[in-house]
N, CA, C and O atoms as a GROMACS GRO file, in nm:
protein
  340
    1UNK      N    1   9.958  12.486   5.461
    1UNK     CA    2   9.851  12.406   5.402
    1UNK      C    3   9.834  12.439   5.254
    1UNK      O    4   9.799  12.360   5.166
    2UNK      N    5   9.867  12.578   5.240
    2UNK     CA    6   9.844  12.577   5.077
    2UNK      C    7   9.912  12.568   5.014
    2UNK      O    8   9.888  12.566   4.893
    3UNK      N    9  10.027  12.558   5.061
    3UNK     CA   10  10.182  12.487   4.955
    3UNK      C   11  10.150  12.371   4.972
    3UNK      O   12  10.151  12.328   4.856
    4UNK      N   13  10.117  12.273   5.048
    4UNK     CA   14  10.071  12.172   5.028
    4UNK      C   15   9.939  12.097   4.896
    4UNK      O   16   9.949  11.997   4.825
    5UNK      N   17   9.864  12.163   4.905
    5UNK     CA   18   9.754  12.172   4.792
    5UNK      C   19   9.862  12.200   4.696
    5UNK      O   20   9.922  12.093   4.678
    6UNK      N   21   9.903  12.273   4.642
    6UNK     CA   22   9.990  12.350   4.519
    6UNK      C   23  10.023  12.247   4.516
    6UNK      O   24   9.966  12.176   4.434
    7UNK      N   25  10.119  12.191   4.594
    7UNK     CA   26  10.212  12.011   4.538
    7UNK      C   27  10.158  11.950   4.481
    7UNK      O   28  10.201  11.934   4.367
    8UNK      N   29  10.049  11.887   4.515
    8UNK     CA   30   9.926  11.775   4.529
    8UNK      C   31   9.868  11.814   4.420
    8UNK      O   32   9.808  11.717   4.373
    9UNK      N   33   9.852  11.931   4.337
    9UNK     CA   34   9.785  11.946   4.259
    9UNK      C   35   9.917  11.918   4.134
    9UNK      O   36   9.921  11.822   4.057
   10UNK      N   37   9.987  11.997   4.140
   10UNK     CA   38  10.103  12.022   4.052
   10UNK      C   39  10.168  11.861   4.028
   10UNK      O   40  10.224  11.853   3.919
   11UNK      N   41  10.170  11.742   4.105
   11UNK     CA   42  10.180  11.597   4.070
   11UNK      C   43  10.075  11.553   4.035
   11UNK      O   44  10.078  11.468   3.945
   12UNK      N   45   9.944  11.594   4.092
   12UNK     CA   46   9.890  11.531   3.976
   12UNK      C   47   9.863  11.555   3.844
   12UNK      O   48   9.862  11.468   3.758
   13UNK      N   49   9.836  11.695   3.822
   13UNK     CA   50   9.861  11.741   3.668
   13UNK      C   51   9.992  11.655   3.623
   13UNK      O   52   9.975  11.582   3.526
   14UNK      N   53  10.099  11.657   3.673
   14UNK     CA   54  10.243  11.569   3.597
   14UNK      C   55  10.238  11.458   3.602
   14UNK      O   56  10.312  11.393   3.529
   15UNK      N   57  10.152  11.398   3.686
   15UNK     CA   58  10.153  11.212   3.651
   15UNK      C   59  10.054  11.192   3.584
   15UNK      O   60  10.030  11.073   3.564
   16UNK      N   61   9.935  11.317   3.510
   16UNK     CA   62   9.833  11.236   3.432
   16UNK      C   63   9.937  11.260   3.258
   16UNK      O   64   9.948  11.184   3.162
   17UNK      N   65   9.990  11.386   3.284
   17UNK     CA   66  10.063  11.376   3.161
   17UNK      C   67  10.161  11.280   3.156
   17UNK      O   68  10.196  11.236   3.047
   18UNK      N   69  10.208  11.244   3.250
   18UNK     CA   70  10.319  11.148   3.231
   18UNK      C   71  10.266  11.008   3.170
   18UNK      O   72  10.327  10.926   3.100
   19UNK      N   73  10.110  11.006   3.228
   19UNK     CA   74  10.060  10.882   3.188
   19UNK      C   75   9.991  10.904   3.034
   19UNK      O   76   9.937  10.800   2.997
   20UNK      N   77   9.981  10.996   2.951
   20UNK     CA   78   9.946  11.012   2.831
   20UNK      C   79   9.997  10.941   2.711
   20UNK      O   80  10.097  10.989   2.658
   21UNK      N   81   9.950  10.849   2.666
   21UNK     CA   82   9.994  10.747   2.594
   21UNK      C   83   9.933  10.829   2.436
   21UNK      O   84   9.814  10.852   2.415
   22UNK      N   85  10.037  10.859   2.346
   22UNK     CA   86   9.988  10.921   2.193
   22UNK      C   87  10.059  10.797   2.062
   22UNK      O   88  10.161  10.796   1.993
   23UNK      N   89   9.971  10.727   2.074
   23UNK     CA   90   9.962  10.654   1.948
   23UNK      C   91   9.912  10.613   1.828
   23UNK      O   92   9.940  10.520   1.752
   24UNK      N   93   9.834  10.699   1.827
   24UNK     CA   94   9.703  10.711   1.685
   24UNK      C   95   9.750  10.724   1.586
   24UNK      O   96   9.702  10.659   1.493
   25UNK      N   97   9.849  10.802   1.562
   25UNK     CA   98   9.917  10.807   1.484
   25UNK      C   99   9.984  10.704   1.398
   25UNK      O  100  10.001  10.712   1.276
   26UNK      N  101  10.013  10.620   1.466
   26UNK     CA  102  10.036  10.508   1.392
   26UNK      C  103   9.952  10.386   1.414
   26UNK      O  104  10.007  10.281   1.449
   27UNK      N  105   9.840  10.391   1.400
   27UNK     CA  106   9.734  10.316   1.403
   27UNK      C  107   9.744  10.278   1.517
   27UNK      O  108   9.773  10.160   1.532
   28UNK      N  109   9.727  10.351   1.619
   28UNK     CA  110   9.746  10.308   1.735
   28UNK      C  111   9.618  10.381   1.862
   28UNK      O  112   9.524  10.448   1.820
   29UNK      N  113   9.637  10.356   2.005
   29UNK     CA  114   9.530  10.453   2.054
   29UNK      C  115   9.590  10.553   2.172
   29UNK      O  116   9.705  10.546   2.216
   30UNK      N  117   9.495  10.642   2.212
   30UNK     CA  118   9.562  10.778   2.290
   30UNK      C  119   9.491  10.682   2.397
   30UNK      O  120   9.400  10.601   2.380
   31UNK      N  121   9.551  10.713   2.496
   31UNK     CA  122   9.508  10.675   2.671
   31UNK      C  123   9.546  10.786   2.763
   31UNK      O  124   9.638  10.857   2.722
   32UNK      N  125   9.502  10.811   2.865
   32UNK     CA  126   9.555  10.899   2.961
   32UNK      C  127   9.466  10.847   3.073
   32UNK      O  128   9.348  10.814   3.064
   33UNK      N  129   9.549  10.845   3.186
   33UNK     CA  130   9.524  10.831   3.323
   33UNK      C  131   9.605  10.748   3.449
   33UNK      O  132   9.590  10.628   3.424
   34UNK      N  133   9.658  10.759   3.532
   34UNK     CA  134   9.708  10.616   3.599
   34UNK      C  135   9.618  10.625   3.757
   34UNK      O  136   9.571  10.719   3.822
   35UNK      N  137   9.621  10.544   3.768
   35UNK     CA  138   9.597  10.371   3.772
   35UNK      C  139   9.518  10.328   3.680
   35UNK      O  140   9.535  10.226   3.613
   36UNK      N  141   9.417  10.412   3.675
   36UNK     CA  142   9.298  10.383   3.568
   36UNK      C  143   9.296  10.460   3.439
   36UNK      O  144   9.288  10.582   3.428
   37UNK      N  145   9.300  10.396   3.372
   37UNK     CA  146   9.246  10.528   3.216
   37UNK      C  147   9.125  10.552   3.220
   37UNK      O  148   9.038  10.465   3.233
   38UNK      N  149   9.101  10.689   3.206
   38UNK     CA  150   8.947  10.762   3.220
   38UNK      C  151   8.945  10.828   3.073
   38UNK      O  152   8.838  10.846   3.014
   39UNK      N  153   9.048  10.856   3.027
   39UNK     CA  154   9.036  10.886   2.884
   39UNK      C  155   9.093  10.785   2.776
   39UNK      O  156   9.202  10.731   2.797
   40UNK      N  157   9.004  10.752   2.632
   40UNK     CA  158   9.116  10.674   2.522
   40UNK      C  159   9.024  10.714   2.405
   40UNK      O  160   8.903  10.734   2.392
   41UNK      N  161   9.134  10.715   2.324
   41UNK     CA  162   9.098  10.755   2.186
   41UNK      C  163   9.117  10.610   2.099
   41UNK      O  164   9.215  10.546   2.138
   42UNK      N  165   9.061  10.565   2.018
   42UNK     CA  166   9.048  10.495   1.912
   42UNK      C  167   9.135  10.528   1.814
   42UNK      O  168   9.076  10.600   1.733
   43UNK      N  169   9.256  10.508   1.781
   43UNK     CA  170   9.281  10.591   1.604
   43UNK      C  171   9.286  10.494   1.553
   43UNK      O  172   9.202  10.410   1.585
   44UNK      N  173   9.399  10.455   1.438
   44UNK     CA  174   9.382  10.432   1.334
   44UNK      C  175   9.261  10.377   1.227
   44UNK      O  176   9.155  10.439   1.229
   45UNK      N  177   9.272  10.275   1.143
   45UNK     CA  178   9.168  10.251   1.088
   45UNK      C  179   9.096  10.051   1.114
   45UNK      O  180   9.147   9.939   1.107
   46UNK      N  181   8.940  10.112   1.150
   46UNK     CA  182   8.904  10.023   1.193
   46UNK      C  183   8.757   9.985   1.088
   46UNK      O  184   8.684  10.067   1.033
   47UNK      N  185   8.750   9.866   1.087
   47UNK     CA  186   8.611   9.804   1.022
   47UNK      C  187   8.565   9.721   1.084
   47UNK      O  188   8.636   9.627   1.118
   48UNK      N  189   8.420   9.726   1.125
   48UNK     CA  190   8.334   9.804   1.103
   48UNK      C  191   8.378   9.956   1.182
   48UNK      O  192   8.428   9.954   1.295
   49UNK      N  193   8.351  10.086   1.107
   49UNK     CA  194   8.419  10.195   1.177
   49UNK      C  195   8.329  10.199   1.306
   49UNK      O  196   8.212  10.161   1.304
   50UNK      N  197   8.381  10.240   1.398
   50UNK     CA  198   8.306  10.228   1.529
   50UNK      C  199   8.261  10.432   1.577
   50UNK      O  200   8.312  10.544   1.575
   51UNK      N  201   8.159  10.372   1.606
   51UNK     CA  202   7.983  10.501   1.580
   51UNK      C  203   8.085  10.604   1.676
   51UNK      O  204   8.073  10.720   1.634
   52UNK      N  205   8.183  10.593   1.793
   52UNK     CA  206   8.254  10.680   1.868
   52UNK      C  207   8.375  10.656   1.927
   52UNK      O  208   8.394  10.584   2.026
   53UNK      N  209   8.457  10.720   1.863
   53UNK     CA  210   8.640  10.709   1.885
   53UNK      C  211   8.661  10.700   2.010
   53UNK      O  212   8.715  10.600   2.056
   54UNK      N  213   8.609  10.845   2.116
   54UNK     CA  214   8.668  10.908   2.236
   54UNK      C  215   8.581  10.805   2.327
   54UNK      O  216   8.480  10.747   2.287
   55UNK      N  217   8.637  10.791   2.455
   55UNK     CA  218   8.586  10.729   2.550
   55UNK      C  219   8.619  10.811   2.683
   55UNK      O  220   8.735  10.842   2.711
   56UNK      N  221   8.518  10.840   2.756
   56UNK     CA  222   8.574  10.960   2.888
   56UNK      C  223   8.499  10.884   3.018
   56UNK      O  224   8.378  10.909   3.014
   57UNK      N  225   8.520  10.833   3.086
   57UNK     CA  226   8.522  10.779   3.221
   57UNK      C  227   8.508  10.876   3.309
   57UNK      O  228   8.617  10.929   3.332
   58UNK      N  229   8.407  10.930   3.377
   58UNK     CA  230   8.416  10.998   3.529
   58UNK      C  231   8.442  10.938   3.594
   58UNK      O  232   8.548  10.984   3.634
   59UNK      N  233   8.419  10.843   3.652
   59UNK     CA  234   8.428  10.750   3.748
   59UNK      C  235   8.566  10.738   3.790
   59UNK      O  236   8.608  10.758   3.904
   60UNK      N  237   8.650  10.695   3.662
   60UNK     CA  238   8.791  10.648   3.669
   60UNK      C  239   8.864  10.776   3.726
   60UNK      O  240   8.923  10.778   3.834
   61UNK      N  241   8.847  10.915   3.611
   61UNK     CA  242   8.902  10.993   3.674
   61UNK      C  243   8.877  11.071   3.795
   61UNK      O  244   8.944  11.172   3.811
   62UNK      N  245   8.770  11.031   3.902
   62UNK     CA  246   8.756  11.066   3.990
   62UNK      C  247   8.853  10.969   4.102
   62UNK      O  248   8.921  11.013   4.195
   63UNK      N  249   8.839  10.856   4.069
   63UNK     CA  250   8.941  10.753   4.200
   63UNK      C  251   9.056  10.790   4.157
   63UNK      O  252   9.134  10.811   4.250
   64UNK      N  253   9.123  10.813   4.001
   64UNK     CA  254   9.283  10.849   3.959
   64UNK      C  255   9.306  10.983   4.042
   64UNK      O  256   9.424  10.989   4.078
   65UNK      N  257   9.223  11.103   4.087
   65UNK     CA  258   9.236  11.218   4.126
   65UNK      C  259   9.239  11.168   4.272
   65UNK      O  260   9.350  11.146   4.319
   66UNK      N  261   9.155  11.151   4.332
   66UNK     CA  262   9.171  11.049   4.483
   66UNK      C  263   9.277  10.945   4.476
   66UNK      O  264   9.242  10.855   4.552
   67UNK      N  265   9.343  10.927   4.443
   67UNK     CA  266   9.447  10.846   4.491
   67UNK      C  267   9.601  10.901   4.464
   67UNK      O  268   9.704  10.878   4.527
   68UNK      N  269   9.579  10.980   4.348
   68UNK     CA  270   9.699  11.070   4.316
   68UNK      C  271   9.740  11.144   4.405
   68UNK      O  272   9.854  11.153   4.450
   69UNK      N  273   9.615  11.219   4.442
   69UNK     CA  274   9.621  11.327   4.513
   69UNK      C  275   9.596  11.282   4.677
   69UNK      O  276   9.597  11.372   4.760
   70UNK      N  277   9.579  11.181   4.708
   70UNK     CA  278   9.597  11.174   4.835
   70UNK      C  279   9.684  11.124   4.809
   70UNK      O  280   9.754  11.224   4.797
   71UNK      N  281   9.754  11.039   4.785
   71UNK     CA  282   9.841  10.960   4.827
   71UNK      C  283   9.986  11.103   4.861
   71UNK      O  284  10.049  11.126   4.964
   72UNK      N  285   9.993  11.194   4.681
   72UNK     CA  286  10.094  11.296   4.760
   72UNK      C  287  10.009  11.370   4.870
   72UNK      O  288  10.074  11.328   4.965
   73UNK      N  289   9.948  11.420   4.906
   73UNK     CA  290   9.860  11.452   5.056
   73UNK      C  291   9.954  11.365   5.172
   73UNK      O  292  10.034  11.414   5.251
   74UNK      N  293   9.931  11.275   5.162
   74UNK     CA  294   9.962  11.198   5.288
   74UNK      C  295  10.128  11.177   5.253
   74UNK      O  296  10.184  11.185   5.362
   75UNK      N  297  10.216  11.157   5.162
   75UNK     CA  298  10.336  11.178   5.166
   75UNK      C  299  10.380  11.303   5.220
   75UNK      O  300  10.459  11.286   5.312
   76UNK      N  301  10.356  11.420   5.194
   76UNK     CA  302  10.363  11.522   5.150
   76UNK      C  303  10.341  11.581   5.346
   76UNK      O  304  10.417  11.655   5.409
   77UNK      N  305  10.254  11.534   5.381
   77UNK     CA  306  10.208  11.548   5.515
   77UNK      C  307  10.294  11.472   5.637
   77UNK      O  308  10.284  11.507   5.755
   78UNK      N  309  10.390  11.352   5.585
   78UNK     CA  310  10.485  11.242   5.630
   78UNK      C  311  10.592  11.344   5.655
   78UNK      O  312  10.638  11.374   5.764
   79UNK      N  313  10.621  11.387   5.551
   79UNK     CA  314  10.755  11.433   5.549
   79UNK      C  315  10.773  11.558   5.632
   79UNK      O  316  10.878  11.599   5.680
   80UNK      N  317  10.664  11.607   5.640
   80UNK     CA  318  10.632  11.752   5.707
   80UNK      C  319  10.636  11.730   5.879
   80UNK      O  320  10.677  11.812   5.961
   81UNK      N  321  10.590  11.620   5.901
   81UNK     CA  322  10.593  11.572   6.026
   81UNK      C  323  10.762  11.548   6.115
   81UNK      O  324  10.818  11.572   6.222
   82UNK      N  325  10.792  11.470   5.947
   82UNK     CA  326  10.973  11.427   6.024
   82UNK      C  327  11.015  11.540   6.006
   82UNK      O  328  11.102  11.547   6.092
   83UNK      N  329  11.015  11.652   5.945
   83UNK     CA  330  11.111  11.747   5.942
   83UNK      C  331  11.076  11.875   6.058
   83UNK      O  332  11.138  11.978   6.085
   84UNK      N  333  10.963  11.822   6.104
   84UNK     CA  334  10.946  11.898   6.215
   84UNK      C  335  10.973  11.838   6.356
   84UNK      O  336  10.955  11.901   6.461
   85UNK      N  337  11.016  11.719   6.348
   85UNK     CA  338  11.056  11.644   6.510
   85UNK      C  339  11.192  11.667   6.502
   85UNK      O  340  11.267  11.632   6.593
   0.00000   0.00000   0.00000
């Protein structure tokens, strides 16, 4: 069970980075999250400048963590099953 957790955790840490979008840099914006973005940054230059760049979603990243993480849960739990019949 707790190599299991370890997985589940360890994909989802790698699919939120995988989903990290860095484009500010070129007038562009940061995003992170999949399915949902729970985080985005604003960069380059905007008029009227807007009162707050960062945007942070609980919400989002609570269903992105529930679905990440179950979904490997329940893969993760599939496979454990066939390799034991």
């Amino acid at each position: 069970m707790r190599k299991k957790i370890i997985i589940c955790i360890g994909v989802t840490i790698l699919i939120f980075f995988i989903s990290f979008s860095f484009n500010s840099a070129s007038d562009g914006n940061n995003s992170m999250g999949f399915p949902f973005a729970f985080y985005s940054y604003s960069g380059g230059r905007k008029y009227p400048e807007p009162e707050n760049r960062h945007s942070f979603i609980v919400l989002a990243l609570i269903i992105d963590i529930l679905i990440v993480f179950g979904s490997t849960f329940a893969i993760t739990s599939f496979i454990r099953r066939k390799k034991n019949k």
